[in-house]
VMD Tcl script that draws the C-alpha trace (Angstrom):
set ca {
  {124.64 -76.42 24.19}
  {121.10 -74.45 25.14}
  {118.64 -73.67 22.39}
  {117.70 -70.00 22.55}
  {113.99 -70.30 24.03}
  {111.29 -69.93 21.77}
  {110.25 -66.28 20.35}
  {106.29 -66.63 20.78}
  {106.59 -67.93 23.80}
  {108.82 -66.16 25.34}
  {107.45 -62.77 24.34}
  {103.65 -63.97 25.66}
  {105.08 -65.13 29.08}
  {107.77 -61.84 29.63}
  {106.48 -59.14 27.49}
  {103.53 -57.84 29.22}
  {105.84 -57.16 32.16}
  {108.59 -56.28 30.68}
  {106.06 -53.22 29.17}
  {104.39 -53.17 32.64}
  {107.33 -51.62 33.95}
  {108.43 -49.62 31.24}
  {105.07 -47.82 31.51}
  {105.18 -47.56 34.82}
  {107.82 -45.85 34.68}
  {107.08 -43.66 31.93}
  {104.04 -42.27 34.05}
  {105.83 -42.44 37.24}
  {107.69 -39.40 35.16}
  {104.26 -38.20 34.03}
  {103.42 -37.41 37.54}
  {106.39 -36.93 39.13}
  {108.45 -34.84 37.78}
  {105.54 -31.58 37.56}
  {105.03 -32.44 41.39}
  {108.47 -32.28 41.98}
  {108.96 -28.98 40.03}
  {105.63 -27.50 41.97}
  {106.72 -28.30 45.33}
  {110.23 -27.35 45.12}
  {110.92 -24.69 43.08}
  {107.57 -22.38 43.72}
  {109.02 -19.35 42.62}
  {109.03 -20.81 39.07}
  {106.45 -19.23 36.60}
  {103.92 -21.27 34.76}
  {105.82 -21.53 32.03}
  {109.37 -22.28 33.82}
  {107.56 -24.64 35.31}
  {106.61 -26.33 31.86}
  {109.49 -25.47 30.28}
  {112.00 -27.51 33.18}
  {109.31 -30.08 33.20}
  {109.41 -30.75 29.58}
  {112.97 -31.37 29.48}
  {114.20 -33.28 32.70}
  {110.93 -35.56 31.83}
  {112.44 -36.27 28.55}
  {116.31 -36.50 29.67}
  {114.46 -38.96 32.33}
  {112.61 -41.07 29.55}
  {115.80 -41.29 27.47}
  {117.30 -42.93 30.72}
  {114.27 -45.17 31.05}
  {114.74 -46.33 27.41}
  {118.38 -47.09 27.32}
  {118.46 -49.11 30.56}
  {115.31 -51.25 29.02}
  {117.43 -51.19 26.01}
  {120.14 -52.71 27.39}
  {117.69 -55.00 29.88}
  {116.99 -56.25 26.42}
  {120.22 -56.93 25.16}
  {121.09 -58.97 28.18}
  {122.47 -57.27 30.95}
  {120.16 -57.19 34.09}
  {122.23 -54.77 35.94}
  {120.55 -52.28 33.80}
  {117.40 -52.42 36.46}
  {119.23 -50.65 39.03}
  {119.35 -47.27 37.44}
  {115.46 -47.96 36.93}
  {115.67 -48.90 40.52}
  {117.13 -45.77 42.01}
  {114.77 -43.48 39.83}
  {111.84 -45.16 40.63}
  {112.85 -44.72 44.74}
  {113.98 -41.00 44.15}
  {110.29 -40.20 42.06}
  {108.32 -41.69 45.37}
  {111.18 -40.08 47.80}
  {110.50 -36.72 45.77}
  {106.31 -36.77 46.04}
  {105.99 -38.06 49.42}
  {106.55 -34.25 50.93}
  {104.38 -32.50 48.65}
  {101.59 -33.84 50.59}
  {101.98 -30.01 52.38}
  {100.69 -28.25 49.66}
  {97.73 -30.32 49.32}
  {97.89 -31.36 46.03}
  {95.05 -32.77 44.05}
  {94.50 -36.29 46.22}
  {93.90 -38.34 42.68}
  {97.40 -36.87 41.46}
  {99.40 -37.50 44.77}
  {97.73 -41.36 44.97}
  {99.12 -41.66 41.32}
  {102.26 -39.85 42.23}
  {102.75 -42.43 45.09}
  {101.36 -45.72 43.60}
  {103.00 -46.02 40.15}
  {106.42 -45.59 41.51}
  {105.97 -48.61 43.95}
  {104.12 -50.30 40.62}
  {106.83 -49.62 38.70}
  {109.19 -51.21 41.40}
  {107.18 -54.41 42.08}
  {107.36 -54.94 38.41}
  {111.15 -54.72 38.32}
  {111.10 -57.25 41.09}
  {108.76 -59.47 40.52}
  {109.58 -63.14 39.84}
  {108.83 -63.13 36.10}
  {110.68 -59.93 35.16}
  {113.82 -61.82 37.24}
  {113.10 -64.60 34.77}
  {113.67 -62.70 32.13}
  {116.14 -60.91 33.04}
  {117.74 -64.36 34.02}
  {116.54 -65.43 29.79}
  {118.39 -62.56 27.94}
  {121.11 -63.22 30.02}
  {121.46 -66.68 28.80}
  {120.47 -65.40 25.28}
  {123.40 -63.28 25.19}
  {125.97 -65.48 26.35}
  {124.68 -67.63 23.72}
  {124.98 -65.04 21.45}
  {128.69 -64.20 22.46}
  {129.47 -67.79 22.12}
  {128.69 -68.10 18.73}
  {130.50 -65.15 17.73}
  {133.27 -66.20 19.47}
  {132.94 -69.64 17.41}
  {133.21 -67.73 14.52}
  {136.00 -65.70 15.01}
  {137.94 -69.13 15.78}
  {137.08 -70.48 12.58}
}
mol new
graphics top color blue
foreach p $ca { graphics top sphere $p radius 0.5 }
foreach p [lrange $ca 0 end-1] q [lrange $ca 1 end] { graphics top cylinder $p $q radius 0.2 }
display resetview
């Protein structure tokens, strides 16, 4: 039977990407989501604007969190969802180049998204993903050894 992987090292070799990409994220939502709101619904006053902003960027975070959450817990389908917002945040931005947004906001607007998603697929997170994985059928396996008993 595996060993669960040691704690220290685990968390120095998969943690700073594992936060990488939850940051990414996080600011791809930062960025995003105002643009989004800017370009598309115009009409919107100031405040709308802040208001709808405010909200969607938090639904959007809480989404972030629980599929990390359960990335965690050992079930790497979770990334998808991370995935698919990550491509819809850099689908969204890529027309408001016609309202000639501020050119350091639209860079950010454009590069953190594809940040966030070379995190997500980059070889180490994989491994990780790959390490909770085994970590949780581990865990199951011992619960399931003592339910038998």
């Amino acid at each position: 039977m595996k060993q669960p992987p040691s704690i220290n090292r685990f968390l120095a070799r998969y943690f700073p990407v594992f936060m990488g990409a939850i940051f990414a994220c996080i600011f791809t939502l930062v960025f995003a989501v105002p643009a989004f709101f800017d370009s598309y619904a115009p009409n919107l006053s100031m405040a709308d604007n802040v208001k709808y902003s405010f909200f969607v960027g938090i639904a959007l975070t809480l989404v972030i969190v629980h599929c990390n959450f359960m990335i965690a817990r050992g079930r790497p389908q979770w990334a998808q969802p991370l995935v698919v917002l990550l491509g819809l945040c850099f689908l969204g931005v890529v027309p408001t180049l016609n309202d000639q947004p501020n050119r350091l906001m639209y860079a950010l607007s454009l590069l953190l998204p594809l940040l966030g998603l070379l995190l997500l697929n980059s070889k180490r997170h994989r491994e990780m993903r790959q390490k909770l994985l085994e970590v949780r059928q581990l865990r199951d396996a011992m619960v399931t050894e003592r339910k038998s008993r």
